[in-house]
C-alpha positions as CSV (number, residue, x, y, z in Angstrom):
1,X,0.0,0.0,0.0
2,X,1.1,3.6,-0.7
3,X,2.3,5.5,2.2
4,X,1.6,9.8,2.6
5,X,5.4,9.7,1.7
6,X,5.6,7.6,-1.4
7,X,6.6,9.9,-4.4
8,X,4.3,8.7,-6.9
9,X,1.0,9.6,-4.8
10,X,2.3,12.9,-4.2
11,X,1.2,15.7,-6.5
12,X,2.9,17.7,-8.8
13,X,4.8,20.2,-7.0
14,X,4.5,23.7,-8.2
15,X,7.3,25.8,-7.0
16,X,7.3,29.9,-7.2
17,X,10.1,29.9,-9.8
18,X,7.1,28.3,-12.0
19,X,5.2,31.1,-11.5
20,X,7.8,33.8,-12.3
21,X,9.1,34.5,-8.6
22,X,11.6,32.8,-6.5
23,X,15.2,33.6,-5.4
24,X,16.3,35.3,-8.8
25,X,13.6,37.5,-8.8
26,X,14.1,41.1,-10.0
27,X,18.0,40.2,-10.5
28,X,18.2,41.6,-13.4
29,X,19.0,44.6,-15.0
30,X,15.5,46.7,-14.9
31,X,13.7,48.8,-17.7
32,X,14.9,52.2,-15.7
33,X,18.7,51.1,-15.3
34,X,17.9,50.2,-19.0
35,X,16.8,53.6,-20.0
36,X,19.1,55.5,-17.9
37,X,22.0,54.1,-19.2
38,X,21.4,54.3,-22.6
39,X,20.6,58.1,-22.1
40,X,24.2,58.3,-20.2
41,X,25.7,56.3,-22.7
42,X,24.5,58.6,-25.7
43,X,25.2,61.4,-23.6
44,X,28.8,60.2,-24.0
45,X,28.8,59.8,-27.4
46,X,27.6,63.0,-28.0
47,X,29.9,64.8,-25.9
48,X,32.8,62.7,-27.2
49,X,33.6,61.4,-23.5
50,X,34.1,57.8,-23.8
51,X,34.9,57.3,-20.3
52,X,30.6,58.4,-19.9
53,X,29.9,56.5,-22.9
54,X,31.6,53.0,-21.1
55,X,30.0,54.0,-17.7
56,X,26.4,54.1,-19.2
57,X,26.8,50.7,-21.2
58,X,28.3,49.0,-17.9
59,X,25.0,50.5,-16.7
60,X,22.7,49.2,-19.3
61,X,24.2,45.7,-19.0
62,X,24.1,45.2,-15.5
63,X,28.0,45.2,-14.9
64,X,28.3,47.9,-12.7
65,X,25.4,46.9,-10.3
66,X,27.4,43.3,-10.3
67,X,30.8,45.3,-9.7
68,X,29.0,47.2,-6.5
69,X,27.9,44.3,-5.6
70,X,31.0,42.2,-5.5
71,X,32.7,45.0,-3.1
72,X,29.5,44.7,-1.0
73,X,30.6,43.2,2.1
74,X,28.8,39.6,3.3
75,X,26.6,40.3,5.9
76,X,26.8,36.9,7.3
77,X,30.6,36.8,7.9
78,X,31.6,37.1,11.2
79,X,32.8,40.5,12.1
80,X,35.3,41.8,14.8
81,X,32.8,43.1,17.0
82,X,31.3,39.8,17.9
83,X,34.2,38.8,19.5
84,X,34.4,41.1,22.3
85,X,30.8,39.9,23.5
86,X,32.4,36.7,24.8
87,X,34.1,39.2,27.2
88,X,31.8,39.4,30.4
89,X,31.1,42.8,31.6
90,X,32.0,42.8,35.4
91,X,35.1,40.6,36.3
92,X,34.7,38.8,39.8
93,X,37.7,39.2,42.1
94,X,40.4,36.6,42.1
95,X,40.0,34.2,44.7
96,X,36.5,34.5,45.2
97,X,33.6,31.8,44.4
98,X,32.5,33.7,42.0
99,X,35.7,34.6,40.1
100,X,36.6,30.5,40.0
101,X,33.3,30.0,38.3
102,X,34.1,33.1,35.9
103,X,37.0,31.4,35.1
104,X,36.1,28.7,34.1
105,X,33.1,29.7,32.0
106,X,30.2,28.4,34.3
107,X,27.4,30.5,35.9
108,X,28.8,33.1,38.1
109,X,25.4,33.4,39.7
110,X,25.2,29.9,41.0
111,X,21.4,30.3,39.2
112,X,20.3,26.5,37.7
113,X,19.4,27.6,34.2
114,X,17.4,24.8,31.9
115,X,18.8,24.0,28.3
């Protein structure tokens, strides 16, 4: 007998990259980047600076928002400033209870905690 999990009774899955959406979604170059650098591309042209000619084709293609992109920096790399949270705030005296629990990591509090 067929199971809820067998494949074959399941239905067709219809993902939201069928329909058009999903994680590639407006990734492209849109109709106003488009536009706007073809204008700044002719505006080169016609003011013979090629350097404003190249900028607005880079535009109209799409490189230059894959060039800002790439010097983006990832927002899920681990940063500098993480690392001084492991520091604790108030250090316990040496010799203490408290500052032998500190130092070894444990609860300074001597509070049962669940998890």
């Amino acid at each position: 007998a067929a199971g809820p999990t067998d494949p074959d009774e399941l239905p067709e899955q219809r993902h939201a990259g069928a329909v058009g959406y999903g994680p590639n979604y407006q990734r492209g170059v849109g109709t106003g980047e488009k536009i706007a650098g073809t204008i700044e591309e002719i505006k080169g042209k016609i003011l013979k600076k090629p350097d404003v000619a190249e900028h607005g084709h880079l535009r109209k293609t799409g490189e230059l928002g894959k060039q800002a992109e790439a010097q983006e920096p990832d927002p899920f790399a681990k940063g500098d400033a993480e690392e001084g949270f492991s520091q604790p705030g108030v250090v316990a005296p040496e010799g203490t209870a408290k500052g032998e629990r500190q130092a070894a990591g444990g609860n300074v509090d001597g509070v049962k905690t669940i998890g």
